[in-house]
C-alpha positions, 0 to 999 in steps of 0.5 A, spaced: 933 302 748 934 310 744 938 309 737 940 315 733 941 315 726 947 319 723 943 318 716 936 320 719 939 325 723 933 322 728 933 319 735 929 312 734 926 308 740 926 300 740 919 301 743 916 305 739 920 303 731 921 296 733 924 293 727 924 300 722 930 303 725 936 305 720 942 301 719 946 305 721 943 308 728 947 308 735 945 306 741 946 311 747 944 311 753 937 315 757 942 319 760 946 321 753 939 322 750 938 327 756 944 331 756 943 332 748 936 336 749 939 340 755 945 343 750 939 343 746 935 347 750 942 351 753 944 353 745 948 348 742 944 344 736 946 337 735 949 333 730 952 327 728 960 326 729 965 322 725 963 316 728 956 317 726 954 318 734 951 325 737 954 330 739 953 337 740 955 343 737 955 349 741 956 356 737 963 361 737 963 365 742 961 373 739 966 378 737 967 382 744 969 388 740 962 387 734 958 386 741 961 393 744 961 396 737 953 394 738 953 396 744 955 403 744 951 405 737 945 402 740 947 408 747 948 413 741 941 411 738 938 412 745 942 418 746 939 422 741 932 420 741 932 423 748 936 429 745 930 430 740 925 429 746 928 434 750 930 439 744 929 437 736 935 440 733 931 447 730 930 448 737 937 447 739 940 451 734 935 457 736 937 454 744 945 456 741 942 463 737 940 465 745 944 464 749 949 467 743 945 474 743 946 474 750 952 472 751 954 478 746 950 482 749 953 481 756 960 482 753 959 488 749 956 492 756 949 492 753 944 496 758 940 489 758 940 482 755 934 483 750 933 475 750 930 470 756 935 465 754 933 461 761 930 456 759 935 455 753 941 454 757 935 449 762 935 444 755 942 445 754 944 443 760 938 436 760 942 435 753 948 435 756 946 431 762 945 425 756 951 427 753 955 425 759 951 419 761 952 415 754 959 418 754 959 414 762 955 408 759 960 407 753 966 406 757 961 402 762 961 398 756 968 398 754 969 394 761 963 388 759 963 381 758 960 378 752 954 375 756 952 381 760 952 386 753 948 381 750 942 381 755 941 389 756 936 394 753 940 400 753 933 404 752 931 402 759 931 408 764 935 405 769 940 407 765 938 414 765 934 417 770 939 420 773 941 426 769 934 426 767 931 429 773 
């Protein structure tokens, strides 16, 4: 027979124990037993009810918006972390200073544009493409249960690639 001692707080077998079972220990069945282990295993944790029998205490479900919250700072992370990559912020600021001058130029009718400002505008544009695809996975995020946002790695490519290319 399986006992559990509220006191104790322990599973006791008439086998194994014998006679050293506390007083206050219930008796429960194999299948009780069993079913306490598996909520164990899927995330609850056992305690002794009221009535000095086990049971399970499963957590409160997370906070939907602190999850989402989470969720888009930790896409807002990895957003900057491939904008950095594609062009630290001194490399940005002279990209921006480029396509400035040029621009200037243009505009005034100048005879020719005196900076290469192409591959500028090529980092301008990747930076752009993360900006658009954390802007795409936020919303996504918006729309997502609690179980599917606790289980994504926002830095994996999957997420990206599309604008990385």
């Amino acid at each position: 027979m399986i006992f559990f001692s509220a006191s104790a707080f322990g599973f006791f077998s008439s086998e194994l124990h014998g006679g050293d079972i506390p007083q206050d220990a219930v008796e429960i069945s194999a299948d009780e037993f069993s079913a306490l282990f598996d909520g164990q295993a899927a995330g609850a944790t056992i305690i002794a009810g009221a009535d000095g029998r086990p049971e399970l205490s499963w957590p409160p479900a997370p906070d939907l918006q602190a999850l989402r919250a989470d969720a888009a700072a930790a896409v807002k992370r990895e957003a900057a972390r491939r904008i950095t990559a594609i062009a630290p912020p001194w490399r940005q600021d002279n990209d921006n200073a480029a396509i400035a001058q040029a621009a200037l130029e243009t505009a005034i009718g100048a005879a020719a544009v005196t900076v290469d400002f192409a591959p500028a505008l090529a980092r301008r544009s990747a930076i752009d493409a993360v900006r658009r695809t954390s802007d795409e996975i936020e919303a996504w995020i918006a729309t997502m249960p609690a179980e599917e946002l606790v289980a994504i790695d926002w830095s994996a490519d999957e997420h990206w690639q599309e604008d990385e290319e």
